[in-house]
C-alpha positions as CSV (number, residue, x, y, z in Angstrom):
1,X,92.1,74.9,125.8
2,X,88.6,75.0,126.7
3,X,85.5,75.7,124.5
4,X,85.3,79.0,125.7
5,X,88.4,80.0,124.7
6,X,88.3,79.0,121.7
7,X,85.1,80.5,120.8
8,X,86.8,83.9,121.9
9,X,90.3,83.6,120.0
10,X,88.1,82.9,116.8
11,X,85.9,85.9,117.6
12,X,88.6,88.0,118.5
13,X,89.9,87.3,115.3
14,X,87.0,88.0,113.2
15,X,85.7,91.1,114.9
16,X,89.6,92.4,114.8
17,X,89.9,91.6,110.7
18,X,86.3,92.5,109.3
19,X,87.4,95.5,108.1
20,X,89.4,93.8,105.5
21,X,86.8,90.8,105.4
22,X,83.7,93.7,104.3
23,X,85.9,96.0,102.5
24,X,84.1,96.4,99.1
25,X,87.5,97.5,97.4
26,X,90.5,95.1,99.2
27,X,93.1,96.5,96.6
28,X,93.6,100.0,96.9
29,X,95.0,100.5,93.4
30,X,91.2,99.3,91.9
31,X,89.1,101.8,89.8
32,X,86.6,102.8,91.5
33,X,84.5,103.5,88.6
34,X,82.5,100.7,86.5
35,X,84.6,98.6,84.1
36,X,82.7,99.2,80.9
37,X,83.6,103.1,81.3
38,X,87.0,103.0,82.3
39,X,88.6,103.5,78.8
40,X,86.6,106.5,78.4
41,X,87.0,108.3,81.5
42,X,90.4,107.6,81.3
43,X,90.7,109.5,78.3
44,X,88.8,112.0,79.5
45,X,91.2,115.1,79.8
46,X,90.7,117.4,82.7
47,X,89.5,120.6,80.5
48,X,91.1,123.6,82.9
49,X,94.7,124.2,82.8
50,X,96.7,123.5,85.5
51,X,97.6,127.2,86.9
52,X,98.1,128.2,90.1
53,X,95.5,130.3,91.0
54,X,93.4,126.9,89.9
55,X,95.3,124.6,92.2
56,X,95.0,127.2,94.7
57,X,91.2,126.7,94.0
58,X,91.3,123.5,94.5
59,X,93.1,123.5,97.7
60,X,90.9,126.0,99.4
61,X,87.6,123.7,98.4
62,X,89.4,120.7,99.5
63,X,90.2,122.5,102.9
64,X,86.7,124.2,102.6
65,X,83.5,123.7,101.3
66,X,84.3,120.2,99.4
67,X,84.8,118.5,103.1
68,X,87.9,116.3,101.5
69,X,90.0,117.3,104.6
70,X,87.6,115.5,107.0
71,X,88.6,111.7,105.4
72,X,92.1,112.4,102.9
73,X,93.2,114.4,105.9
74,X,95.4,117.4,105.7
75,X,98.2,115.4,104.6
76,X,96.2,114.0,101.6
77,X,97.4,110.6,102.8
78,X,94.0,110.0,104.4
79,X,92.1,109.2,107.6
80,X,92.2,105.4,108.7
81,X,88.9,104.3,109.3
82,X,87.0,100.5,110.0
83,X,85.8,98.7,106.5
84,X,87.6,101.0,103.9
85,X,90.2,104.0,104.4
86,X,90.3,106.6,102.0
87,X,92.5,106.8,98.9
88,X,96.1,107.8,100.2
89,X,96.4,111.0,97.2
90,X,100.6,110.9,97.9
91,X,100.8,107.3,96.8
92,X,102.7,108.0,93.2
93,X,101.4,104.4,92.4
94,X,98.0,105.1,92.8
95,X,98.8,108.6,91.2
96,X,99.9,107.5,88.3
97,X,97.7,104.7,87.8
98,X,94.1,107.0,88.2
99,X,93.2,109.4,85.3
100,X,91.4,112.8,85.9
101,X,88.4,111.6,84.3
102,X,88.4,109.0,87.1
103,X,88.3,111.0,89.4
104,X,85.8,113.3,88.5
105,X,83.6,110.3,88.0
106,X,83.5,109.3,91.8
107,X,83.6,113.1,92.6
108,X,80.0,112.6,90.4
109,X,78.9,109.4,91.7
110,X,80.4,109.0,95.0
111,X,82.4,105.4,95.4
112,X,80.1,102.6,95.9
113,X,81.1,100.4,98.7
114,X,83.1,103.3,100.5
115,X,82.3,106.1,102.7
116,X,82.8,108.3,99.4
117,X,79.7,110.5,98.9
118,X,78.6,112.5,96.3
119,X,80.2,116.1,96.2
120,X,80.1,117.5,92.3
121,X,76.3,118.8,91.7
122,X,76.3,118.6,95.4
123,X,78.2,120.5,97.2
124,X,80.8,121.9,94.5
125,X,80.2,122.5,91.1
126,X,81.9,120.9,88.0
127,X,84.5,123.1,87.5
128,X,84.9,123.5,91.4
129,X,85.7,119.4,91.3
130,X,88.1,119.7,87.8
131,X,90.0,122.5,90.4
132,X,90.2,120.2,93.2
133,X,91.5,117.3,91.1
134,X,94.6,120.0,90.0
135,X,94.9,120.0,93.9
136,X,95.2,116.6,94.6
137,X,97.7,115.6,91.7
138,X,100.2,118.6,93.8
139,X,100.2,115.6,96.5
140,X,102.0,113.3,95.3
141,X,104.9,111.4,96.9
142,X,104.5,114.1,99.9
């Protein structure tokens, strides 16, 4: 084998895997918010009760003005995209494992590493993000 072909097979094979080689979070199951608050977010209660008309809400800002639809997709299992996909919100693992306060934490702070922005005090409100959270825990093992 020459030189040449070497030097291609071994770029081939690092341009074809840096996704995973640059991906800030490798394991999708990771919190996404800083260690030393996890305990309190994660029991941090979402405050509104789970109604329909709230899950409704949530599923109209999540289809609307919240933009979620454009990376979880309309599925909720999200959009696959180079360096770091979106959180797949039907994955019961990943479901189970994330609290709402979680959640509402990256909806605050965006996820750092990840194409996750800021959307709470952004582009929804607080309440807006607790309904879209209600919307999101309906997806679950779809």
């Amino acid at each position: 084998m020459t030189m040449l072909k070497v030097l291609f097979i071994v770029l081939y094979l690092f341009i074809s895997n840096a996704s995973v080689l640059f991906a800030f979070h490798k394991d999708p199951y990771q919190p996404r918010v800083p260690l030393e608050l996890l305990e309190k977010l994660q029991d941090q209660d979402n405050p509104y009760p789970a109604t329909a008309e709230r899950i409704e809400l949530g599923r109209e800002i999540f289809f609307g003005k919240g933009l979620c639809v454009t990376c979880h997709s309309n599925n909720g299992k999200g959009v696959r995209l180079p360096g770091h996909s979106p959180r797949d919100f039907t994955d019961p693992k990943w479901q189970d494992m994330r609290e709402d306060g979680e959640l509402m934490w990256v909806l605050k702070n965006g996820s750092p590493g990840t194409g996750m922005p800021i959307r709470v005090g952004k582009v929804i409100n607080e309440e807006e993000g607790w309904s879209v959270i209600h919307f999101i825990r309906t997806l679950k093992g779809k």
